[in-house]
MDAnalysis code that builds the backbone (N, CA, C; Angstrom):
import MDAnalysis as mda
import numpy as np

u = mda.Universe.empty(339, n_residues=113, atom_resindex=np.repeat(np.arange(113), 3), trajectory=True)
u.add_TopologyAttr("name", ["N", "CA", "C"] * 113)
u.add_TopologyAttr("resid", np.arange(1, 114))
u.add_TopologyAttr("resname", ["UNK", "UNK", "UNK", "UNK", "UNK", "UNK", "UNK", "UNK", "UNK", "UNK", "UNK", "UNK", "UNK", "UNK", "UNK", "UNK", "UNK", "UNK", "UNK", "UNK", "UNK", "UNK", "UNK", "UNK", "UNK", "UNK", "UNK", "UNK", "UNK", "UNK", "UNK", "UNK", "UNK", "UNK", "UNK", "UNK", "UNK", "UNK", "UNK", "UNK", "UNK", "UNK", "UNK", "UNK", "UNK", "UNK", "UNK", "UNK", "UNK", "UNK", "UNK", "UNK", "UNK", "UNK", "UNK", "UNK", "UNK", "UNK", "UNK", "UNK", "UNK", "UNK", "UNK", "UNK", "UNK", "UNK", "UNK", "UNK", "UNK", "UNK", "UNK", "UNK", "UNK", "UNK", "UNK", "UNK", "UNK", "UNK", "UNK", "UNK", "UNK", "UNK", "UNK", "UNK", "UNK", "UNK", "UNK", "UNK", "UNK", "UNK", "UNK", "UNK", "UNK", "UNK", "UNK", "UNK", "UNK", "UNK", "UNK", "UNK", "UNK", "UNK", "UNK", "UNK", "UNK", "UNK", "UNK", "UNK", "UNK", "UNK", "UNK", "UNK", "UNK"])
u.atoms.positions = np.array([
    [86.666, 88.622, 112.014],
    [87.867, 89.290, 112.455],
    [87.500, 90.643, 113.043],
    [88.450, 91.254, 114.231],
    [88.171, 91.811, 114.975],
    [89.029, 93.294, 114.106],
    [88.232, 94.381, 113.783],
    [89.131, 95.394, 112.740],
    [89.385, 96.680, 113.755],
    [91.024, 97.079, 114.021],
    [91.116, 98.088, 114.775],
    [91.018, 99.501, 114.336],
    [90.385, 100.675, 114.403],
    [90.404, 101.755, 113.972],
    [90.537, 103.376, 115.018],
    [91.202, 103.837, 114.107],
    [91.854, 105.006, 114.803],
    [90.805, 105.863, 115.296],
    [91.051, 106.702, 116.446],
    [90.320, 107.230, 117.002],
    [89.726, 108.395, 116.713],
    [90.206, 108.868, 115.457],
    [90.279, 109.576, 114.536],
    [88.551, 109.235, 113.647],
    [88.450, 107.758, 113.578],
    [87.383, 107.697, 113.345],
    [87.412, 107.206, 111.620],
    [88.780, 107.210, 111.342],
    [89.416, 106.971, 109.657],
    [89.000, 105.242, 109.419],
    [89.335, 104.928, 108.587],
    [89.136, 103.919, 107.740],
    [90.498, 102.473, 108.437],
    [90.227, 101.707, 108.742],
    [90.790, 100.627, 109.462],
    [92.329, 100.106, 109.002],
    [93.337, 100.195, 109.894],
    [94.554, 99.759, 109.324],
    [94.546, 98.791, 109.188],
    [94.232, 98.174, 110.412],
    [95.073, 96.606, 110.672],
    [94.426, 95.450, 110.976],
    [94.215, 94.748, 110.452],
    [93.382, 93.575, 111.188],
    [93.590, 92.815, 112.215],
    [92.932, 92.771, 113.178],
    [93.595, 91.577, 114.461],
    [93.180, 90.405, 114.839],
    [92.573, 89.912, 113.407],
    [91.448, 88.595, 113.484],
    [92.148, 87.921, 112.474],
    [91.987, 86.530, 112.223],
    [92.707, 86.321, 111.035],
    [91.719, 86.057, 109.587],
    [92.725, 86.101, 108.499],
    [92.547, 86.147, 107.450],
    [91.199, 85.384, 107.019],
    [89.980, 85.164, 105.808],
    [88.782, 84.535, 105.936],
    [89.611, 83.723, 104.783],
    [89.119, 82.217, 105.187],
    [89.210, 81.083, 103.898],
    [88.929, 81.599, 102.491],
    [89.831, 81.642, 101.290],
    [89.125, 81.911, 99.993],
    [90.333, 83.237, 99.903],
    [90.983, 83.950, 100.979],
    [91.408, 85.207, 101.036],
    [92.899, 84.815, 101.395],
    [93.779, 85.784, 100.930],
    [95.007, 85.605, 101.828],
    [95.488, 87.479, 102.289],
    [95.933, 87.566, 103.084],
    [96.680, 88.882, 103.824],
    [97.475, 88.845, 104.157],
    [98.746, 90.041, 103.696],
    [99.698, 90.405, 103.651],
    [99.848, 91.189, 104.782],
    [101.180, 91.837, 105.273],
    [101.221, 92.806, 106.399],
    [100.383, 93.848, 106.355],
    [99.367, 94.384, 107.641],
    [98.942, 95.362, 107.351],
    [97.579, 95.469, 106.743],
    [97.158, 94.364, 106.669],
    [95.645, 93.580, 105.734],
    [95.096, 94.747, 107.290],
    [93.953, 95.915, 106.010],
    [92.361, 96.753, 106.464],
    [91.310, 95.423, 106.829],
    [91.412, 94.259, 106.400],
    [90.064, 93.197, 106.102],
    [90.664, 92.014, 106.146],
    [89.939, 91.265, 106.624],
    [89.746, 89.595, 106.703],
    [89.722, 88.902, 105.073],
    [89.380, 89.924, 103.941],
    [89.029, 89.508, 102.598],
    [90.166, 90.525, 101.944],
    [91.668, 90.687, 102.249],
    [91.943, 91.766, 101.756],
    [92.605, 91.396, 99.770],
    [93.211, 90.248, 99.472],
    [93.329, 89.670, 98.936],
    [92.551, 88.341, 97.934],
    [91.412, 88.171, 97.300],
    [90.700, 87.063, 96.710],
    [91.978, 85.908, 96.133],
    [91.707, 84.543, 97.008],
    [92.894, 83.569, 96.330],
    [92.892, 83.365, 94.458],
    [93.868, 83.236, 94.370],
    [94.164, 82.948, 93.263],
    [93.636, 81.423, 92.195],
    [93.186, 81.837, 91.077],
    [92.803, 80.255, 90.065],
    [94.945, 79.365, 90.435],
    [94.590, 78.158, 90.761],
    [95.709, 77.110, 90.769],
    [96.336, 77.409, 92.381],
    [95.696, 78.044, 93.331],
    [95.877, 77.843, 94.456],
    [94.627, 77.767, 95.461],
    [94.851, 77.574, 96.822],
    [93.773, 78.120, 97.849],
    [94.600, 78.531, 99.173],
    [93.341, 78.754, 99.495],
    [94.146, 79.899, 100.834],
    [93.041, 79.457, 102.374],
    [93.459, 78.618, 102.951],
    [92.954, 78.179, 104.201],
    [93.213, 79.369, 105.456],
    [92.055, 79.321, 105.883],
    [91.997, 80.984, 107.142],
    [93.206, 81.406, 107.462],
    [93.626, 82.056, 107.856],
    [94.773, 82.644, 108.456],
    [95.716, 82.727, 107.330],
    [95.422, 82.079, 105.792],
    [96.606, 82.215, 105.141],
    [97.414, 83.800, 104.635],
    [98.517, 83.725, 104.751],
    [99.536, 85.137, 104.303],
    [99.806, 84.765, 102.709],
    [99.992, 83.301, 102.510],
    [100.390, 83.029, 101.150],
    [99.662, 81.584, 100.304],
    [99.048, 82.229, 99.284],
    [98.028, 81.050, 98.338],
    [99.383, 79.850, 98.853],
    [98.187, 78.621, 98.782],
    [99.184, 77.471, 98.664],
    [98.729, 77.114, 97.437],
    [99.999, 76.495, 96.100],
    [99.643, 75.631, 95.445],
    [99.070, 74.663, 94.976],
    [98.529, 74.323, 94.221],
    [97.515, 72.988, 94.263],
    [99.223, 72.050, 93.695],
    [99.183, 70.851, 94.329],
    [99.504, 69.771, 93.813],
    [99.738, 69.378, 92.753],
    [100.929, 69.020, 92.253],
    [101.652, 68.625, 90.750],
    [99.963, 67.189, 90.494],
    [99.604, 67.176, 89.608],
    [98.769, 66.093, 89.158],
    [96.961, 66.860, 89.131],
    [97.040, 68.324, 90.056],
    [95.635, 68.836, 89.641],
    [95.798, 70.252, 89.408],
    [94.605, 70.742, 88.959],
    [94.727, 71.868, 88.475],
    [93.089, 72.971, 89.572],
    [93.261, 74.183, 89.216],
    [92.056, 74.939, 89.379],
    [91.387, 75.895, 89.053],
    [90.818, 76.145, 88.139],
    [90.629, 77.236, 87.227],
    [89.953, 78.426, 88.176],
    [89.475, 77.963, 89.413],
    [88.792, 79.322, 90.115],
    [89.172, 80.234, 90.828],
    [88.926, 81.439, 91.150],
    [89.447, 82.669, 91.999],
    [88.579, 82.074, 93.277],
    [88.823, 82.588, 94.641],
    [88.172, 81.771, 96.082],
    [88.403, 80.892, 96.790],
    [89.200, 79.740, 96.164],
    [89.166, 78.686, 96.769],
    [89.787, 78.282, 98.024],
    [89.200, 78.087, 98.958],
    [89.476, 77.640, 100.205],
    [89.916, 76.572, 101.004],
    [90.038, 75.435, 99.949],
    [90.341, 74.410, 100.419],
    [91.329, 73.590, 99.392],
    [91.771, 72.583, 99.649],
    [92.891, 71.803, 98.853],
    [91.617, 70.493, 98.043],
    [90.882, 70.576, 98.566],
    [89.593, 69.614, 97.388],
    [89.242, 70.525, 96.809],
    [89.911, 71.870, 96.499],
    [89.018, 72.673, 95.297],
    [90.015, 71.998, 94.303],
    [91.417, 71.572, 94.503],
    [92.253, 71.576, 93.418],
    [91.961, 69.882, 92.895],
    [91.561, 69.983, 91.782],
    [90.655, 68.563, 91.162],
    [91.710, 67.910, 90.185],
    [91.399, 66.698, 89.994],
    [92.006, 66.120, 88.892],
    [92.837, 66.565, 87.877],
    [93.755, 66.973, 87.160],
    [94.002, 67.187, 85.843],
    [93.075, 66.757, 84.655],
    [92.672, 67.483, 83.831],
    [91.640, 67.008, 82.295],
    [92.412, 65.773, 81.771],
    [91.861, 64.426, 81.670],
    [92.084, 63.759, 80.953],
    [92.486, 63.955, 79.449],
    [93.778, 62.923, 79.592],
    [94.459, 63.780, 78.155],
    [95.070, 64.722, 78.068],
    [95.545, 65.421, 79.397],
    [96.307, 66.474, 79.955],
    [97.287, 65.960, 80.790],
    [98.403, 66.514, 81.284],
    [98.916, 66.194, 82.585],
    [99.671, 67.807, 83.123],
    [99.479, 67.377, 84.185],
    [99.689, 68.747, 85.454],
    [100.958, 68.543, 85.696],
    [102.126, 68.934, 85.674],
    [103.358, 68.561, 86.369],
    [104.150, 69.814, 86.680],
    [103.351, 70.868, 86.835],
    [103.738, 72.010, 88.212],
    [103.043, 72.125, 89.322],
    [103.391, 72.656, 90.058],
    [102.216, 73.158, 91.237],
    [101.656, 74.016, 90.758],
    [100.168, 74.460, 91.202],
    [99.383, 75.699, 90.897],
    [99.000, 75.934, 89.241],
    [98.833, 74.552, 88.605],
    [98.190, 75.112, 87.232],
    [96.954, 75.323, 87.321],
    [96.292, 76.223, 86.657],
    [95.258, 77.130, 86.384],
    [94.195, 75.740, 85.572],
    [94.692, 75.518, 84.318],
    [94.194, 74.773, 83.028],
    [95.321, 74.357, 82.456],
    [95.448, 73.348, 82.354],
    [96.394, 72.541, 81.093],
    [96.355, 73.156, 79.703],
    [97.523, 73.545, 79.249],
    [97.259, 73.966, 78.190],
    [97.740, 73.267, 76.896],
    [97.327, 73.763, 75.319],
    [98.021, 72.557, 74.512],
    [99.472, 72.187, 74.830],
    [99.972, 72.433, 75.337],
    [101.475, 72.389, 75.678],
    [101.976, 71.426, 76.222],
    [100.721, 70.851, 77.299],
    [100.743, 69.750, 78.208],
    [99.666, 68.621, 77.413],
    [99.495, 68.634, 76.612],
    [98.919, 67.271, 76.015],
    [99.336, 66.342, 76.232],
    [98.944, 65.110, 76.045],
    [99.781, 63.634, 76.136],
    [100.951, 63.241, 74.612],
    [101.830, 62.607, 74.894],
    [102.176, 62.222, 73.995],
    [101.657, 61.072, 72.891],
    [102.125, 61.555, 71.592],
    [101.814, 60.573, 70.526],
    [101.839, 58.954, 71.100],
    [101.123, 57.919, 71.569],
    [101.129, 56.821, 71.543],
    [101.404, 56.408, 73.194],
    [100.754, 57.696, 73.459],
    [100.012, 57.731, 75.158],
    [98.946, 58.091, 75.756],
    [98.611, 57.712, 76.524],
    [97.192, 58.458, 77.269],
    [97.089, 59.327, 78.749],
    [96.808, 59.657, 79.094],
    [96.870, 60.461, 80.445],
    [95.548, 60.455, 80.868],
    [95.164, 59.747, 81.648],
    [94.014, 59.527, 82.674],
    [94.266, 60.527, 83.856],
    [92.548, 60.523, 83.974],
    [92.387, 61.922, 85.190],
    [94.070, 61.912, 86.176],
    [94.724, 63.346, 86.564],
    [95.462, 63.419, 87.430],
    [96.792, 62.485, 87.165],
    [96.865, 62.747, 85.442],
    [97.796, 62.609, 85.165],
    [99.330, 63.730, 85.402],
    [100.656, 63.097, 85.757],
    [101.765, 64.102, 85.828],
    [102.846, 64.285, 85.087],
    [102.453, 63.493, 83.912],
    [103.631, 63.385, 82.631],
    [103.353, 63.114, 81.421],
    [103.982, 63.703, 80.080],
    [103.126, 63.123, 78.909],
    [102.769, 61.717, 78.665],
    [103.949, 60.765, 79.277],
    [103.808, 59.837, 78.805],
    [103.309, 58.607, 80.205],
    [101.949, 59.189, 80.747],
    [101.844, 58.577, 81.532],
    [101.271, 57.162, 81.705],
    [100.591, 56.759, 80.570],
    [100.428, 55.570, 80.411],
    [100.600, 55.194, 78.887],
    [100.948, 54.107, 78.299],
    [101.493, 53.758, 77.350],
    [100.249, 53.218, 76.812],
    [100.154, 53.417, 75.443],
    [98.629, 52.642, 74.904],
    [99.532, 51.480, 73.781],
    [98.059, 50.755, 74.522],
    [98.733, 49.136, 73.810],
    [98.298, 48.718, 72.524],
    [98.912, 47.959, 71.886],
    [98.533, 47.743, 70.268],
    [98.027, 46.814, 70.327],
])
């Protein structure tokens, strides 16, 4: 990205390049990196706003740049917001169910007797 600075010789307002993958920028972004994306989203070049990962995966990392960072849900878990971080005990499976990878509900598969 191309960074404009005052003639003054000061420290860079505005950026006129767009945003770098992994990053998102708001109005007024000094840098291409002004923002690091968020764990349970990513932020593809030019992004202004993290996108969510997908109800069924999760992403525990800060950076991510792409929508294959957001992986499976933990087996035995299920994801059923956008943008979870980690499943927490909260989202377990239910009593006399199972939840296989990229599961989106407690009771996503029924275990058989």
């Amino acid at each position: 990205a191309v960074v404009s600075t005052q003639s003054t010789g000061e420290v860079p307002t505005t950026t006129t390049g767009p945003c770098s993958a992994g990053y998102y920028c708001d109005g007024g972004a000094a840098t291409p990196t002004q923002h690091l994306c968020l764990p349970g989203r990513y932020c593809l070049e030019e992004c202004s706003d993290p996108t969510p990962c997908p109800v069924g995966t999760m992403n525990p990392l800060n950076g991510s740049d792409e929508l294959l960072d957001c992986v499976n849900c933990t087996a035995g878990y299920y994801c059923d917001t956008p943008g979870t971080v980690v499943p927490d005990e909260d989202h377990l499976c239910s009593p006399g169910y199972y939840c296989p990878l990229g599961s989106t509900k407690s009771t996503q598969e029924e275990c058989q007797a």
